[in-house]
N, C-alpha and C positions, 0 to 999 in steps of 0.2 A: 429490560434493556437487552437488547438484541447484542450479540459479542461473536467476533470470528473465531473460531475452534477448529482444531485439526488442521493443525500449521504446523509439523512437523519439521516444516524444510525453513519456516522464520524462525521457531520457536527454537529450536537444536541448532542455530545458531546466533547466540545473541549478541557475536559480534560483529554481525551480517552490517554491510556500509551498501547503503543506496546512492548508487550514482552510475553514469551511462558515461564509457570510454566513447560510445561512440553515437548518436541518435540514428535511428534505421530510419527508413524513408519510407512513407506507405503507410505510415500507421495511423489510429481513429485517434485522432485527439478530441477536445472537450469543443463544439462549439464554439464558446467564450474564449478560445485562445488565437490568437489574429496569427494569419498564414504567412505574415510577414513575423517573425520572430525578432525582439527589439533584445533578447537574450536567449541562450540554448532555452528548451523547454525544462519540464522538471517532473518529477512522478507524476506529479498530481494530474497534471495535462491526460493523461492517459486513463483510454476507456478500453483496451482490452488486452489481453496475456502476453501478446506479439511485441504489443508498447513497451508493457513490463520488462520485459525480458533483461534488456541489458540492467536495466537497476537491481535486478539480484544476483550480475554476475551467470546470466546464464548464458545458453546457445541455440539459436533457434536451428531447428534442425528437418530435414527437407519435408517432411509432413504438415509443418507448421508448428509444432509446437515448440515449447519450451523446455531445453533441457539443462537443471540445473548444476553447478560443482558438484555437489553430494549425487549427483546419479539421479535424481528423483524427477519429477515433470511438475513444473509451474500449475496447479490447476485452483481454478475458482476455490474460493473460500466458504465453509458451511458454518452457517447464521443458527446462532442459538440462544437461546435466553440463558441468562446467567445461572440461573436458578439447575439449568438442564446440564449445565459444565460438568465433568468428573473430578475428581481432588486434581491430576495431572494436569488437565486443559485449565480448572479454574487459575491454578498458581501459574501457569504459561501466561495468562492472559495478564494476571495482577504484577507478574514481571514486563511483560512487558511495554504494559502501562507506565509502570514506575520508569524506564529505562525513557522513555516520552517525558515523564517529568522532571525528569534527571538532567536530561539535555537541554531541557528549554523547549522544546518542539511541541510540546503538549501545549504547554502557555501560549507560545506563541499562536497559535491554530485556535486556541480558547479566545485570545484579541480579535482576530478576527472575525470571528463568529459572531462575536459580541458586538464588534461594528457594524455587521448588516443587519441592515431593519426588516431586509426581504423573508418571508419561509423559506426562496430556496437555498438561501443561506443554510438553514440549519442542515440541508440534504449534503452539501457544501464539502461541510464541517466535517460530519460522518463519514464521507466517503474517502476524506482524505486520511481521517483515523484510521479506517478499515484498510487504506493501502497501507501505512506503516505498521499497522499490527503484524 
């Protein structure tokens, strides 16, 4: 089982709230998401860091990147097997799993999954974990 590690900037704060003051304009959203929006968007819509951004409270800043409250830069997540975790990254991750099933977000993400018949559902499912991890 593949697991994001070296989240520092999620993990150190686990009282980190995803949500966008404001949507930026420009950014890659998902194919599957209609350019007429029947609702603001929402993490999941989002395919790159710039998207991110406002959901972790950051600031994009004139190079492009992402910079967040704590000082740090928004960057890609590194993919490990679980097995490859260190005792720090493993308990990061089993917390923050737990905090997904705490809230209902885990579940809920588990139903849906469970209702597509598609494979790319299951890619779906993943990616949406992998953002809220």
């Amino acid at each position: 089982m593949a697991v994001r590690a070296n989240l520092p900037f999620i993990a150190s704060q686990p009282q980190l709230k995803l949500h966008a003051a404001t949507i930026l304009r420009n950014h890659q959203f998902s194919p599957a998401v209609p350019r007429q929006f029947s609702s603001a968007p929402s993490v999941y819509d989002c395919l790159d860091l710039q998207c991110l951004c406002p959901y972790f409270e950051g600031n994009l800043v004139p190079d492009g990147r992402c910079l967040l409250r704590n000082g740090q830069i928004l960057q890609r997540a590194v993919r490990k097997e679980i097995r490859m975790l260190n005792v720090d990254e493993r308990e990061r991750f089993f917390n923050a799993i737990q905090q997904l099933k705490t809230s209902g977000e885990y579940d809920r993400l588990a139903n849906l999954h469970r209702s597509v018949r598609m494979p790319e559902g299951f890619f779906n499912f993943l990616a949406k974990i992998q953002i809220l991890i």
